[in-house]
LOLO-322184 format. One line per 2 residues: for each residue z, y, x of C-alpha. Coordinates in nm, 3 decimals, always signed. Each point is the difference from the previous one (the first is absolute). Example, Ala and Ser with C-alpha at 12.3 -4.5 7.8 and 13.67 -1.06 7.14 Angstrom:
2
+0.780,-0.450,+1.230 ~ -0.066,+0.344,+0.137
END
This chain:
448
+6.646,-4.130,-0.020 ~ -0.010,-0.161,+0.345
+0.360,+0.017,+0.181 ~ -0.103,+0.242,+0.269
+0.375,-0.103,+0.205 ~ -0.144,-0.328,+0.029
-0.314,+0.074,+0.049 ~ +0.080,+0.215,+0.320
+0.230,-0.263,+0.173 ~ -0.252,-0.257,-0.064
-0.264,+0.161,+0.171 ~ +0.174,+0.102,+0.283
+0.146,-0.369,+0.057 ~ -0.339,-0.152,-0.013
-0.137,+0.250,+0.241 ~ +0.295,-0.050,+0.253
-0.060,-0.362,+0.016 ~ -0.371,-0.018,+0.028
+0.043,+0.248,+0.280 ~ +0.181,-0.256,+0.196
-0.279,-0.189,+0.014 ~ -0.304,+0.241,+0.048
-0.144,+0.034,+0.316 ~ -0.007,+0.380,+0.050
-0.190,-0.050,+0.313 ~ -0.285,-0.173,-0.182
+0.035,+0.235,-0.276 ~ -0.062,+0.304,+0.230
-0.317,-0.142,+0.104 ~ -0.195,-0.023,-0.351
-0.183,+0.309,-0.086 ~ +0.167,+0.139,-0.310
+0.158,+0.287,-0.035 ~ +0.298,-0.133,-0.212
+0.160,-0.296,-0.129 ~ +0.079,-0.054,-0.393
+0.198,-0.231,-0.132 ~ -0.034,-0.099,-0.372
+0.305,-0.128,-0.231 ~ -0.106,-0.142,-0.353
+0.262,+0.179,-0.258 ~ +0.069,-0.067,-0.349
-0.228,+0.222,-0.186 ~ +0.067,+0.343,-0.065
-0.125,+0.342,-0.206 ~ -0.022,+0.175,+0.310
+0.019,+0.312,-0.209 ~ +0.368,-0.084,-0.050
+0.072,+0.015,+0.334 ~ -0.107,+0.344,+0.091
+0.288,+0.199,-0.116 ~ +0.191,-0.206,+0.206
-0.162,+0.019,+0.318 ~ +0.187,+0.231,+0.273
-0.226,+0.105,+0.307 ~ -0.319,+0.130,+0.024
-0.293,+0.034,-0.004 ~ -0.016,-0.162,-0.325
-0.342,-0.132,-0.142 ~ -0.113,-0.175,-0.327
-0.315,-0.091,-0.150 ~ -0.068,-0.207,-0.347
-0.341,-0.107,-0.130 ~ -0.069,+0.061,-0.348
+0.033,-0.352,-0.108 ~ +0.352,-0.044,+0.205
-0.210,-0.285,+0.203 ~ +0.099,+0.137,+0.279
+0.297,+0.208,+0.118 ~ +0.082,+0.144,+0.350
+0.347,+0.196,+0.145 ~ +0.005,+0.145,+0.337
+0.259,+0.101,+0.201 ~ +0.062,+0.134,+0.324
-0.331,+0.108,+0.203 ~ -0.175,-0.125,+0.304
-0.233,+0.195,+0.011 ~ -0.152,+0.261,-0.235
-0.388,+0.082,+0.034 ~ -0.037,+0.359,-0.139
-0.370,+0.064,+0.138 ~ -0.362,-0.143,-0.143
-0.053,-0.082,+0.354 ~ +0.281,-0.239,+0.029
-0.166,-0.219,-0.257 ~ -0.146,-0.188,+0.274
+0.314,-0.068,+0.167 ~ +0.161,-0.125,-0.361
-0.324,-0.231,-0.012 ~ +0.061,-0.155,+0.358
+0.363,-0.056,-0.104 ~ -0.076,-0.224,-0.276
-0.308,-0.135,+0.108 ~ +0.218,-0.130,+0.258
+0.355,-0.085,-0.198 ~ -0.076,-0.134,-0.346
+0.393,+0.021,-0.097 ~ -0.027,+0.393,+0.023
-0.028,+0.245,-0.341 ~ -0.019,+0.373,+0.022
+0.050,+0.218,-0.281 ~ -0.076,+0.333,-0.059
-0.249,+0.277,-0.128 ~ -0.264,+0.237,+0.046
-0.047,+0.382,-0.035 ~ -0.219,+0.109,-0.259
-0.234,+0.201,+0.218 ~ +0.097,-0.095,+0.356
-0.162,+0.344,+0.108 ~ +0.134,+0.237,-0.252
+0.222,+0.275,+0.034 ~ +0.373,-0.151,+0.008
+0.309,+0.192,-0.143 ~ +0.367,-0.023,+0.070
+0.094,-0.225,-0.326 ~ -0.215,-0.292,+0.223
+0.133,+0.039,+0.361 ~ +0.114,-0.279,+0.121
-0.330,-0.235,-0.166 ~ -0.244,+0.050,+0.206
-0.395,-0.101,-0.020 ~ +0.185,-0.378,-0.084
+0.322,-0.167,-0.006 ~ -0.036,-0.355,+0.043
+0.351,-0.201,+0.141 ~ +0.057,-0.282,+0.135
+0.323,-0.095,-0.148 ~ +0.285,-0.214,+0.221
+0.153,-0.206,-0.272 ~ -0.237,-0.047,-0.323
+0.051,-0.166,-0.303 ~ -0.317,-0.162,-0.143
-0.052,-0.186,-0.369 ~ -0.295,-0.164,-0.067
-0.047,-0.162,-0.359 ~ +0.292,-0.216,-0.006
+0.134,+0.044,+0.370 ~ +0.201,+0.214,+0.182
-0.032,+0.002,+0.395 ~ +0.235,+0.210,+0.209
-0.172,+0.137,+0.342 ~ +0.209,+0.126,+0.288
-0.255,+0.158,+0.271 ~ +0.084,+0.006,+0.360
-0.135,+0.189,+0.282 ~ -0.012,-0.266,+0.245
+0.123,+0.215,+0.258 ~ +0.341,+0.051,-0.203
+0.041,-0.344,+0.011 ~ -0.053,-0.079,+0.367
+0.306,-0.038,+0.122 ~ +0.323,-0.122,-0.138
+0.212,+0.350,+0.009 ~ -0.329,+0.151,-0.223
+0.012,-0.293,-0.190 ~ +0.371,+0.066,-0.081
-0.085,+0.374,-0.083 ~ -0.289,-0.112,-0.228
+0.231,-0.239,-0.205 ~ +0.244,+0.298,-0.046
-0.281,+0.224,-0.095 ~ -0.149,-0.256,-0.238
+0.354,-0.036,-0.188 ~ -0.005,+0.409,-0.010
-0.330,-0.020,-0.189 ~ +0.131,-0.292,-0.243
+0.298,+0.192,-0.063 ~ -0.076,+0.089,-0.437
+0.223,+0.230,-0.218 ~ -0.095,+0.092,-0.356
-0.010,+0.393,+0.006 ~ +0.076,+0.136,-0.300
-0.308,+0.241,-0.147 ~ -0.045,+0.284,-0.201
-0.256,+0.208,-0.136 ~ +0.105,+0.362,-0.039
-0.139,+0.269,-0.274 ~ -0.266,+0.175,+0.143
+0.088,+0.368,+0.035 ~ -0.365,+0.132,-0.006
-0.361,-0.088,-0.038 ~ -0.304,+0.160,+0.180
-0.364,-0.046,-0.060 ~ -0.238,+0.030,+0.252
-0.238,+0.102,-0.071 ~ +0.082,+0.240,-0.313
-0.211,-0.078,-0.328 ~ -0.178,+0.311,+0.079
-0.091,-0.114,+0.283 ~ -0.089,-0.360,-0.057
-0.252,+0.146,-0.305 ~ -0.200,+0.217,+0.316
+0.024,-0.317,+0.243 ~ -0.152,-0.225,-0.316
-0.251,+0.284,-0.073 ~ -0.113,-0.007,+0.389
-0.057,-0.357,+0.026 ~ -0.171,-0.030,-0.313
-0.236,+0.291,+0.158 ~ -0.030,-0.272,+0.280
-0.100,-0.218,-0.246 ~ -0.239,+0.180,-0.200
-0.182,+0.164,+0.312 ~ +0.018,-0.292,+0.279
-0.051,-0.386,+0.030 ~ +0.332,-0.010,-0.030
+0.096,-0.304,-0.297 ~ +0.348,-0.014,-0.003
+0.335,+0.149,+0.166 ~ +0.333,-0.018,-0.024
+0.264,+0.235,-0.006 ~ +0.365,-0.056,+0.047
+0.301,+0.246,-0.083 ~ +0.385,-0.028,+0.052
+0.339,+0.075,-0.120 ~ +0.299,+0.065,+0.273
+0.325,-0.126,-0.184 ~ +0.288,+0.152,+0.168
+0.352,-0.074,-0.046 ~ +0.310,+0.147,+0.077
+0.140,-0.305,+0.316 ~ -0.257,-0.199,+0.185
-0.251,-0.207,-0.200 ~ +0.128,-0.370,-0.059
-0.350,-0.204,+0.103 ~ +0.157,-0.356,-0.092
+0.148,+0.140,-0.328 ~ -0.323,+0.127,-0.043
-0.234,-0.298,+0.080 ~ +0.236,-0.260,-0.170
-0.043,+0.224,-0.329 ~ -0.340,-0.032,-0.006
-0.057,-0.344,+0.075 ~ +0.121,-0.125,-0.350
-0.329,+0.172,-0.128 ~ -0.202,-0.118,+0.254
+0.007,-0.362,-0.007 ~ -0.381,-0.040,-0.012
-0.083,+0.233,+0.305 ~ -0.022,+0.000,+0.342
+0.344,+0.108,+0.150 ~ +0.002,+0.154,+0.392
+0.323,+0.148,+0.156 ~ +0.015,+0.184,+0.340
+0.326,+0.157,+0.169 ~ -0.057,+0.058,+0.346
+0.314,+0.128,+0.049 ~ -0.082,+0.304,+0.041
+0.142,+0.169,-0.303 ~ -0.294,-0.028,-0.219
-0.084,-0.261,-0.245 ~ -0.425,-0.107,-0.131
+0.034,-0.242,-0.321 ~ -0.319,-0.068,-0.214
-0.012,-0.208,-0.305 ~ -0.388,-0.018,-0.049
-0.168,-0.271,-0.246 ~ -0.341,+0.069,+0.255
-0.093,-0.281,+0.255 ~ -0.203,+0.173,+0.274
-0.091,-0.361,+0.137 ~ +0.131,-0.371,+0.061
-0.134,-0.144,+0.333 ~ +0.077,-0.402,+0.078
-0.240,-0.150,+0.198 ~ -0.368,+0.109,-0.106
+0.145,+0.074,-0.338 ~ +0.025,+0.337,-0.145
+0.100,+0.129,-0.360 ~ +0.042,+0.382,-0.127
+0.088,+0.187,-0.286 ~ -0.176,+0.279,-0.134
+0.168,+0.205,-0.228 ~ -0.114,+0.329,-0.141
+0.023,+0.139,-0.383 ~ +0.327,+0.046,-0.143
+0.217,+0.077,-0.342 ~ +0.368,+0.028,-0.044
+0.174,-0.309,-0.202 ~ +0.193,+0.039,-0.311
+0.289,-0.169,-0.184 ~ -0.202,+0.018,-0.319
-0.210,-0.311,+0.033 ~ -0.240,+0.176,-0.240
-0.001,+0.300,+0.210 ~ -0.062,-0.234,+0.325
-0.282,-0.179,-0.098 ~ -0.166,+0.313,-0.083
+0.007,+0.116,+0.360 ~ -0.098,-0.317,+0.149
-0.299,+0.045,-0.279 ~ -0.059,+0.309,+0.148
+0.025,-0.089,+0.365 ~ -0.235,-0.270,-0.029
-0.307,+0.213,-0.186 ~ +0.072,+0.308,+0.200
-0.342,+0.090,+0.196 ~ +0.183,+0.233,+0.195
+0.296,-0.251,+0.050 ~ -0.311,-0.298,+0.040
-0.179,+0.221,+0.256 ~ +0.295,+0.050,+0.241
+0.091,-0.363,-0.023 ~ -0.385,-0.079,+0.088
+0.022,+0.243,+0.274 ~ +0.273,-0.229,+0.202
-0.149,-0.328,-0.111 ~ -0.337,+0.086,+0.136
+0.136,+0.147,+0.351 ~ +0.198,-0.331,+0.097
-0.320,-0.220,-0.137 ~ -0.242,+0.205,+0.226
+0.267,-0.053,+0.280 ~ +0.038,-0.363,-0.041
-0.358,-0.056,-0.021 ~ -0.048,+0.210,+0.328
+0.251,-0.282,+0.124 ~ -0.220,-0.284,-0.088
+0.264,-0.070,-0.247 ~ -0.018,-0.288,-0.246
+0.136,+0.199,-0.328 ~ +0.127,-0.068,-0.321
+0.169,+0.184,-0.272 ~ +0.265,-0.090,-0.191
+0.177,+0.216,-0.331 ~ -0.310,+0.225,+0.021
+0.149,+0.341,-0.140 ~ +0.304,-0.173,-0.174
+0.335,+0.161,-0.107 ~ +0.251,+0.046,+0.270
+0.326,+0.088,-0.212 ~ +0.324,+0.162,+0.161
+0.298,+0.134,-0.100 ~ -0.079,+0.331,-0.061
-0.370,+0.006,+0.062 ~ -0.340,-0.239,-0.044
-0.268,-0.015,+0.198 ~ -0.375,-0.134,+0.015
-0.032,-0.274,+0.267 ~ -0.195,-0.197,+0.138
+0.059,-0.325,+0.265 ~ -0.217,-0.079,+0.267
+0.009,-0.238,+0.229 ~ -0.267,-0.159,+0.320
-0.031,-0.238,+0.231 ~ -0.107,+0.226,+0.287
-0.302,-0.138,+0.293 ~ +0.263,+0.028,+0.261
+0.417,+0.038,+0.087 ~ +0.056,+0.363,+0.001
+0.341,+0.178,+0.069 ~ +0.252,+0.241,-0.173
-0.132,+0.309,+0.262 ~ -0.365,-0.100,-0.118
+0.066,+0.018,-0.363 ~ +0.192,+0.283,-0.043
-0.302,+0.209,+0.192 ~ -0.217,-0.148,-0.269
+0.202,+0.037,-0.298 ~ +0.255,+0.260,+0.026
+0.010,+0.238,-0.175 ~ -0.203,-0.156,-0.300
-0.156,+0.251,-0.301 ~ +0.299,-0.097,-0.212
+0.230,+0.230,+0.288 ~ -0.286,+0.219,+0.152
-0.275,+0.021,-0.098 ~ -0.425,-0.049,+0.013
-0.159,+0.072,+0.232 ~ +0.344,+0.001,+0.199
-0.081,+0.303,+0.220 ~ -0.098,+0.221,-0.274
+0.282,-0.111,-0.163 ~ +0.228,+0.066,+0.308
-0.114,+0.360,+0.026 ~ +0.091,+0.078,-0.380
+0.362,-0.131,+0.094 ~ +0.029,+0.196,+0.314
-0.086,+0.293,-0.207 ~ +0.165,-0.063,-0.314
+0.311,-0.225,+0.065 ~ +0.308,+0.263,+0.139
+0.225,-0.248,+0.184 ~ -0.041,-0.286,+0.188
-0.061,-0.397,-0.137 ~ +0.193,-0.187,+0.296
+0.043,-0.349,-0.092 ~ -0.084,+0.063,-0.348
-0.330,-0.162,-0.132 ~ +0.022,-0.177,+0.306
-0.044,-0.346,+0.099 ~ +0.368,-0.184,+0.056
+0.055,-0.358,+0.032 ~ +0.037,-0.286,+0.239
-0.184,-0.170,+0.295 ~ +0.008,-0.325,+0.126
-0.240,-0.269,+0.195 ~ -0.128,-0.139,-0.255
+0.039,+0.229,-0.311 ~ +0.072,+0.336,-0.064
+0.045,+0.230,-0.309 ~ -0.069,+0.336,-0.130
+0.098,+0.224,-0.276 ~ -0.079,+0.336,-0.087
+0.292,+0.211,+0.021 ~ -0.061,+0.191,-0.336
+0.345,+0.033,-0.199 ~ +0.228,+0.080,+0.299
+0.276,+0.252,+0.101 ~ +0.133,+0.139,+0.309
+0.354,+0.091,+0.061 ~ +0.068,+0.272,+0.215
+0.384,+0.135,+0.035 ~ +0.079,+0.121,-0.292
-0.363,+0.002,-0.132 ~ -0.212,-0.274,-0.207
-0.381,+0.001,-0.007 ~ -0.200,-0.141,-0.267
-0.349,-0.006,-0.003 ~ -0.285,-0.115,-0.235
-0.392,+0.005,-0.007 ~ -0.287,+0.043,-0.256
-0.369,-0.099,+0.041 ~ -0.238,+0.310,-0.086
-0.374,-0.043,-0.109 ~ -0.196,+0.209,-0.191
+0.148,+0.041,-0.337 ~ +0.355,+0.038,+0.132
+0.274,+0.228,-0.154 ~ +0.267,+0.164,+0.169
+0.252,-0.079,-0.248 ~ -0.063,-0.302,-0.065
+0.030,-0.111,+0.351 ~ +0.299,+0.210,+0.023
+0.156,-0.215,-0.262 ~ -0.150,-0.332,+0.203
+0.170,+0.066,+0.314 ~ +0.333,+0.107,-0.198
-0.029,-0.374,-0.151 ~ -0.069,-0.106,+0.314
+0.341,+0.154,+0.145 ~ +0.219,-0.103,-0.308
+0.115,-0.342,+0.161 ~ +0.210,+0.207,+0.244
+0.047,+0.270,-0.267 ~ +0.198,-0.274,-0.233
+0.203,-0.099,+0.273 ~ +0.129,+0.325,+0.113
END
């Protein structure tokens, strides 16, 4: 791994001799907000570096094919309202070298509880020092407010913050034995919210919804969220990865194989993924449930449901689409999945605020028609989403990225909640989805 010692007095020696030659005054005068200053680094698994980082907030995203790889730390500034979207869009419009990172509730306008406070509608950072691979490189970013930097005693306190934030230690990590496991809802329970929807489904246009349930892992000392989320990267290799300490206490992590959408310039990819069975050991025994996935009509139908939803959208768009792995096997470590890649060349440049309006939450989360669907989850559903199911990635001038955040946890004290999801159309079964969303939850089951 990089040496982080060097690293740090490098940086800091190349910024106090360009400073001697800056002209602050002229500086001043140009209309950006901050000043970044990029340092090309030998490349590194960013992931590595987590455990050792010291101040927060702390924020990490990975794309599902590791092309890309982001770590925040530090905060700017920290947009927690739809309405600020604007304001993140005239930052970058205007500074190409900034990235936030962050996520999105759920439902922005549903009821919150107290295992969320502290994420609000959004939580999208600005990060002071962040750590960027891209393929084969590896760019450092420091990010100055140029007001911070204005004179030569703030420039003085700005080099001794910087060296504060480069400061790494390796914490040690542990995962303790969980001490108790609650379900919410009960099986009872989950067996009269499956009969309800499927009521919905039977007596309304409704098509498709999806319900979600939980388990609250409590221990017996305060939940361990980097023991945790290093754990459960070793099975995750092939997913999205999205970490967010605010500092606050409280810990989001998501290991989700769904891509919500991939903006760069006019072009846009997604994932839609719906219609699952568990994996197995056997080979044998494996095959026969990918058999079975793939000639479902029940398991077809729900697939079609999402597939059909982000085509109409796209074509609203004036999208130029094609499809790619139409209704292939998606296979992860505990589960596989019917998926299907879609990508378009849309009519005009859109933006990350723009698309996640149109395409969040998709069938494969929600539901179709999304209202109806929304009302059955109000009803049915007895805590509250958050950040799960949610959109979390990163943003940038020209690109930005999106995952679903299905397969994610929150910490909270001495509490860990897992959650997991299961598309219901007519022909469901409450078992059986009972058992999907228990597969679903097994990656952080293993680890624990």
């Amino acid at each position: 791994m990089i040496n982080l010692l060097e690293l740090k007095h490098s940086v800091i020696r190349q910024l106090s001799e360009h400073w001697k030659q800056v002209d602050f005054d002229g500086l001043a005068k140009d209309k950006k907000r901050f000043v970044t200053y990029k340092f090309k680094i030998e490349k590194t698994k960013l992931s590595n570096l987590l455990g050792h980082v010291i101040h927060r907030p702390l924020n990490y995203f990975k794309s599902k094919d590791s092309s890309k790889e982001i770590l925040g730390i530090g905060s700017h500034i920290t947009y927690t309202k739809k309405y600020d979207y604007n304001k993140l869009l005239g930052l970058i419009e205007s500074d190409s070298d900034l990235t936030f990172l962050g996520a999105q509730r759920f439902d922005s306008n549903s009821k919150r509880d107290e295992a969320w406070a502290g994420f609000d509608e959004c939580h999208f950072t600005l990060p002071k020092i962040i750590f960027e691979t891209t393929g084969e490189s590896t760019v450092l970013k420091v990010v100055f407010n140029k007001k911070s930097i204005s004179t030569e005693d703030k420039r003085s306190n700005a080099l001794f913050e910087l060296e504060a934030y480069l400061n790494f230690i390796r914490h040690d990590f542990t995962v303790t034995k969980p001490q108790e496991v609650s379900t919410y809802p009960s099986k009872d329970q989950w067996s009269k919210m499956i009969d309800y929807c499927l009521g919905n489904l039977e007596t309304t246009p409704l098509e498709k919804v999806v319900l979600a349930r939980k388990e609250i892992v409590e221990f017996d000392r305060l939940a361990d969220p980097m023991a945790i989320f290093e754990k459960n990267m070793k099975n995750a290799a092939d997913s999205y990865l999205m970490y967010l300490d605010p500092g606050d206490g409280k810990v989001f992590m998501s290991f989700t194989p769904e891509k919500l959408f991939k903006l760069n310039q006019r072009e846009i990819s997604l994932d839609c993924l719906a219609g699952t069975r568990p994996r197995s050991n056997d080979f044998e025994a494996d095959v026969k449930f990918q058999s079975e996935l793939m000639s479902s009509a029940k398991e077809l139908n729900e697939h079609r449901i999402v597939t059909r939803e982000i085509q109409e959208k796209l074509s609203a768009m004036g999208a130029d689409i094609r499809i790619e792995n139409k209704e292939s096997i998606l296979k992860l470590k505990f589960i596989q999945h019917l998926h299907t890649h879609i990508s378009a060349t849309l009519s005009e440049r859109s933006n990350f605020a723009v698309l996640l309006n149109t395409f969040h939450p998709t069938p494969a989360v929600g539901g179709r028609p999304w209202e109806m669907a929304k009302k059955c989850i109000e009803e049915a559903e007895p805590f509250d989403r958050g950040l799960y199911a949610g959109p979390m990635g990163y943003i940038s001038a020209d690109s930005c990225e999106f995952a679903v955040a299905i397969r994610s946890a929150l910490t909270e004290d001495t509490k860990l909640h897992l959650f997991g999801g299961c598309g219901l159309v007519t022909g469901s079964e409450a078992e059986s989805e009972w058992i999907e969303t228990q597969n679903k939850m097994k990656n952080f089951e293993i680890t624990l």
